[in-house]
Structures are given as C-alpha cells and as structure tokens.
C-alpha positions in Angstrom: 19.3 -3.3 17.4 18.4 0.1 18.2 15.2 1.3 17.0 14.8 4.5 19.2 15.2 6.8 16.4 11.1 6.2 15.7 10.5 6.2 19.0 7.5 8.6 18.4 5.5 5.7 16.3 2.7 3.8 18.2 1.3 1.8 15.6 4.3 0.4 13.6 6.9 -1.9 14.8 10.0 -1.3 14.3 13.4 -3.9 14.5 16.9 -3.9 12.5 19.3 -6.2 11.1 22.5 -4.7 10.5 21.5 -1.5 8.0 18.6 -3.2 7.5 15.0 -1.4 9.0 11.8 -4.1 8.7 8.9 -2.1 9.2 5.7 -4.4 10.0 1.9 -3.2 9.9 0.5 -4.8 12.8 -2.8 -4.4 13.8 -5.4 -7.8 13.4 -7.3 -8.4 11.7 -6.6 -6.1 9.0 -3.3 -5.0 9.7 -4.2 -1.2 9.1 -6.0 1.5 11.2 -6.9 5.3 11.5 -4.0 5.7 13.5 -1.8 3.6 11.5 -2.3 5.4 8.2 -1.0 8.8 10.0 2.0 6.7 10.8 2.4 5.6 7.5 2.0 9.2 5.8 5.2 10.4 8.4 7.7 7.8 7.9 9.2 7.3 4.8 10.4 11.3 5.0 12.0 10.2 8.7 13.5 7.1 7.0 15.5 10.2 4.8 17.0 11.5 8.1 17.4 8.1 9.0 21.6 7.6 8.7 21.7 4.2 10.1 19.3 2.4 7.3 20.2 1.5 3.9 17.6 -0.8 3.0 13.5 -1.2 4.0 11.6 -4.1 4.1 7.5 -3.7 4.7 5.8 -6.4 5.9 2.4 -7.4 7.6 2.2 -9.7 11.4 0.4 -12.9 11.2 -1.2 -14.5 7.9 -1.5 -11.1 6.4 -0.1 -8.4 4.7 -2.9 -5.8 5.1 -6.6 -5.6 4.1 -7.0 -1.9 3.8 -9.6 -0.1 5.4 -12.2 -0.9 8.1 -15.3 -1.6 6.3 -17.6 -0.5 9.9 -15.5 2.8 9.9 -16.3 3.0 6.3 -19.7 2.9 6.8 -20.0 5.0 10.3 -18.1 7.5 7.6 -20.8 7.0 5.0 -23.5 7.4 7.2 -22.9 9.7 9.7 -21.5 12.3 7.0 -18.0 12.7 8.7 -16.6 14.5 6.0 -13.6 16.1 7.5 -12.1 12.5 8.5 -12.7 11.5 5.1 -10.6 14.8 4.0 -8.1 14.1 6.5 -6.7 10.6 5.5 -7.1 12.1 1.9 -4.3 13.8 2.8 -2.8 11.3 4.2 -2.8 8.9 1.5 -1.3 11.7 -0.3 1.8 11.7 1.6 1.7 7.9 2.0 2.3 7.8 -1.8 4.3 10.5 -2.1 7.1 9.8 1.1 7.2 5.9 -1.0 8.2 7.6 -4.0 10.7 10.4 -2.1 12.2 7.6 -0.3 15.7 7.6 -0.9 16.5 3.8 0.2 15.3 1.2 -1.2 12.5 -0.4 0.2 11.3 -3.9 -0.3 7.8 -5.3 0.0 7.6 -9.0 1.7 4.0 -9.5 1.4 3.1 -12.4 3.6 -0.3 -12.4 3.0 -3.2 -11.0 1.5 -2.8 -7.4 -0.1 -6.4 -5.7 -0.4 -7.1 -2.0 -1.2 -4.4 0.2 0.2 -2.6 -2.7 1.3 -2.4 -3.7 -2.4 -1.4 0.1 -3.4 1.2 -0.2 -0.5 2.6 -3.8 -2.0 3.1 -2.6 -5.6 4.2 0.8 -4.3 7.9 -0.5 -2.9 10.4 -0.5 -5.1 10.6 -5.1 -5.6 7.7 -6.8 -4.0 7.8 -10.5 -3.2 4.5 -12.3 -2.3 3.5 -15.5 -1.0 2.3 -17.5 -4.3 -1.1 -18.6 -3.2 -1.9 -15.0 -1.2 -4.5 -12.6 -2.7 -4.0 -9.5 -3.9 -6.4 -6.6 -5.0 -7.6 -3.0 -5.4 -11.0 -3.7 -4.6 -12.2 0.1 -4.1 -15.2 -0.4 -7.2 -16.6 -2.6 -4.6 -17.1 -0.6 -2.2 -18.3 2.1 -4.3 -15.0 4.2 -4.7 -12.8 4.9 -7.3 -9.2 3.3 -7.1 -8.2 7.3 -6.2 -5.5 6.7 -4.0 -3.2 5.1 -6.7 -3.9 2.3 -8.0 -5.3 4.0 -10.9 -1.7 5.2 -11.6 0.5 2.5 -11.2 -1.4 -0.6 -12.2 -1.5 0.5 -16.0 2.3 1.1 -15.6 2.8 -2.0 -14.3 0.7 -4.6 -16.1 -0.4 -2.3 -19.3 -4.3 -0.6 -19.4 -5.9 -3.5 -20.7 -5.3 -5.6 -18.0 -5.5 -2.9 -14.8 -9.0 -1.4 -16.4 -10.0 -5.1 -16.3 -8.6 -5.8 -12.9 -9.5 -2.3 -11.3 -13.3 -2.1 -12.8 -13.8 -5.2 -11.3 -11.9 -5.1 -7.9 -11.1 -8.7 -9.1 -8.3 -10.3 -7.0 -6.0 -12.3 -8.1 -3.3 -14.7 -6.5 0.8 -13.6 -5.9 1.8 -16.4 -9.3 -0.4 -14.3 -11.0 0.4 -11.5 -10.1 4.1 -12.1 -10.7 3.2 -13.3 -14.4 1.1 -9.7 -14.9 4.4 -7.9 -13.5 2.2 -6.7 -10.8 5.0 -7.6 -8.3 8.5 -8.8 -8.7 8.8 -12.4 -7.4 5.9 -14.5 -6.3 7.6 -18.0 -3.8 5.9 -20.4 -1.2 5.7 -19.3 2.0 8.3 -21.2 3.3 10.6 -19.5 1.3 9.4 -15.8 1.6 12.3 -15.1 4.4 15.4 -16.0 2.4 14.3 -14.4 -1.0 13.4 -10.9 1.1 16.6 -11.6 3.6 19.2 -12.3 0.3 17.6 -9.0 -2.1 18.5 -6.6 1.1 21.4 -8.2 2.5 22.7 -7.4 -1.3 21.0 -4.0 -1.5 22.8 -3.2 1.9 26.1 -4.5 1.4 26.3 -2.4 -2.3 27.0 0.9 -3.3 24.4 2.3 -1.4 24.7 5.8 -3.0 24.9 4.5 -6.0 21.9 2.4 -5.9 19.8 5.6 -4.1 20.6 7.2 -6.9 19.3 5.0 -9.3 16.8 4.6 -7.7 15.7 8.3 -7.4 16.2 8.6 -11.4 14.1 6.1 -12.1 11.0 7.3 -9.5 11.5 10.8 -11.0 9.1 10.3 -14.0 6.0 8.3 -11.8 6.7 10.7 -8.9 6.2 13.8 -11.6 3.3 11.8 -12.9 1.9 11.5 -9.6 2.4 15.2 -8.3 0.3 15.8 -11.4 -2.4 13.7 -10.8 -2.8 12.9 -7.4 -4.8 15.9 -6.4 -7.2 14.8 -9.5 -7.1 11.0 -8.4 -8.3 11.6 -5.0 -11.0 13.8 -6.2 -12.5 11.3 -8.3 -12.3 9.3 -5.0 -13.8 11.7 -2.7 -16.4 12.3 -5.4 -17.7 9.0 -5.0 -17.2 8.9 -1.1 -20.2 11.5 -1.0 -21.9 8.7 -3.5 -25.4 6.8 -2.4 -23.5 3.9 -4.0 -20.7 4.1 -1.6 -22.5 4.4 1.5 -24.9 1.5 0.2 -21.9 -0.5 0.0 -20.1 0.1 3.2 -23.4 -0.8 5.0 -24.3 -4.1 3.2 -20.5 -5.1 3.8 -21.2 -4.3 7.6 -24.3 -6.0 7.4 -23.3 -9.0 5.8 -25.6 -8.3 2.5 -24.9 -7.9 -1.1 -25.1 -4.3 -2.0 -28.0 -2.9 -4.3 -26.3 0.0 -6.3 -28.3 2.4 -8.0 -25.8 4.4 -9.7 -26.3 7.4 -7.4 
C-alpha cells in the first residue's frame, strides 16, 4: 500500500497492511547508522500527522533487531575529539525518546533479533514488545565506557524494579527474550517461528478497535514517564556525555575496534 507519505526517509523502510505502518531498521550488520538515527528522531511526530495509521510495528531486516551504535565510529569519535557529532545525536536521542513517548498510536516492537544499546532502549521503549525467545537483549553502554544516558537508566527500573536494572545496567549484562519476558522487560517472549502471528494478531486487534479510545489511553498512561523523562533527560544525557569525554570511553571504543579487552583506568 501507499507509503509516499514518508517519502522524505532514506534509511527506514516503510510498507502497510491495511491501517497498519511496519517500520523496519535496515541497515546490516547493525541495523542502525548516523543517518538512521536522524530518521528515527523525525518520525514518530510525522506518524502524528499520519491519518492513514492506527497501529506501528518496529522491526529489524535479517537475524537482527539492531545492535546500536558503530563501535569504529565510536572510536574515530573518541579519538579524533569530534565533539559536535557527539552533541548532535545527543539531541537526537532526545527526540528519539521523546517522539516514542508523544506518539499517539500505538506502536508495537517485533524484535526479531538481537536488541543491544539503543536498539535495546528502542525495544522496551514501544508500548508491547514481543521478542524471539532465544534473542539477546542489552544496554551494554558500561561497556563501552558510557553511562546508560540515553534511557535505559529511566525505564529499566520501571520495568523490572532497581535491583534488578542496577544489576543489569552496571554490568551491560545481556540477557535472552524468556528472560527478559520473566523480568517484565518486554511483553511476550515466542520462537521465532511464531513471532509473525503474535505481532500480526496484537495490531490487527489494536487496529480494528476503538482507536481513539485506545490513543487515549495510551497517552494517559505515557503522561507520568513522559513528565519523568522531560525532567530528566537533559540530566541523563549529561551523565552520558560526561563520560563520552572519559579516557575510559575512548579506551574502550578502541580495544572494541581493535579486537582487545579494554584496560580502564577510571579516568
């Protein structure tokens, strides 16, 4: 069906199913890029404008879901000291966050595959996530020497309680989608085979209901995390960028690129 409403995206395909718009991060191997990100921190307020979607579903192509950030333009980053591209897709993780919790439809995550960094924060994000059982998922910022800034901090503890995210986040420990179901991390974890009729049935029921109705109740319940995370975000991402200018950070985008373990200092 007609897509040509977000004909101005270049790095996010696009398809519908009746009112439903599938949105799929599709860029191997980590399904995420510079370019990407902007997209990401633009859509969600289109979707708004959008009068021909009720429902989203955000997916990943191939065996993935997406792996987060490139750890070679992590460490080009680190070590060339390019600070205002840094401060730029701070920004746009801002509104990345933010236009997920403004969204007025409902958005489902089918998360094929592995979910690492912000493709974790992106997962737990949507309003219902449903994971493949045996995929990995994890907020592994702490391991490349950056605080979990750009949300994770925030919703984890929401969602599983703050014993078990300071565990999981102070570790960047990853865990598989049964577990992660079990925590409460994401909704529904199933085998891959039947990941398409568990997404397929939850937004063919989302779109054939009372779609204002469920907007609405939607928005009423985002209203306390999105006033939580108006309030903190600005904090959160300082933290982060804090450690962006760290010797611990740079140490560890480098040894990642060079196929080392890292030697942190604490600087």
């Amino acid at each position: 069906m007609d897509t040509s409403f977000y004909a101005a995206y270049k790095h996010l395909k696009f398809a519908r199913r009746g009112k439903i718009l599938v949105i799929t991060l599709d860029n191997p191997p980590t399904n995420m890029s510079p370019d990407m990100h902007n997209d990401l921190s633009r859509v969600f307020a289109d979707i708004n404008r959008d009068p021909d979607t009720a429902v989203v579903v955000l997916t990943g192509a191939g065996k993935i879901f997406s792996a987060g950030g490139n750890i070679n333009k992590m460490a080009e980053r680190a070590e060339k000291g390019l600070h205002s591209e840094w401060l730029a897709m701070a920004d746009e993780g801002k509104e990345i966050l933010l236009g997920l919790l403004r969204l007025q439809k409902p958005i489902i995550a089918r998360v094929n595959g592995h979910a690492m960094g912000l493709g974790a924060t992106l997962a737990v994000f949507c309003d219902i996530s449903v994971m493949v059982d045996t995929a990995k998922i994890a907020d592994t910022h702490v391991k490349v020497g950056l605080v979990a800034g750009d949300g994770g901090s925030l919703i984890w503890p929401l969602l599983i309680g703050y014993p078990r995210a300071k565990e999981l986040l102070m570790f960047g420990e990853t865990i598989t989608g049964a577990q992660a179901a079990q925590y409460g991390l994401v909704n529904y974890a199933v085998p891959a085979a039947e990941l398409d009729a568990k997404v397929d049935d939850m937004a063919d029921r989302l779109a054939a209901g009372a779609t204002k109705a469920i907007s609405g109740t939607k928005m009423a319940i985002n209203m306390l995390l999105r006033n939580q995370l108006e309030g903190l975000i600005d904090t959160h991402f300082g933290f982060e960028t804090a450690t962006y200018l760290s010797d611990d950070h740079r140490e560890a985008a480098t040894a990642f690129r060079d196929k080392r373990e890292p030697k942190f200092t604490g600087r």
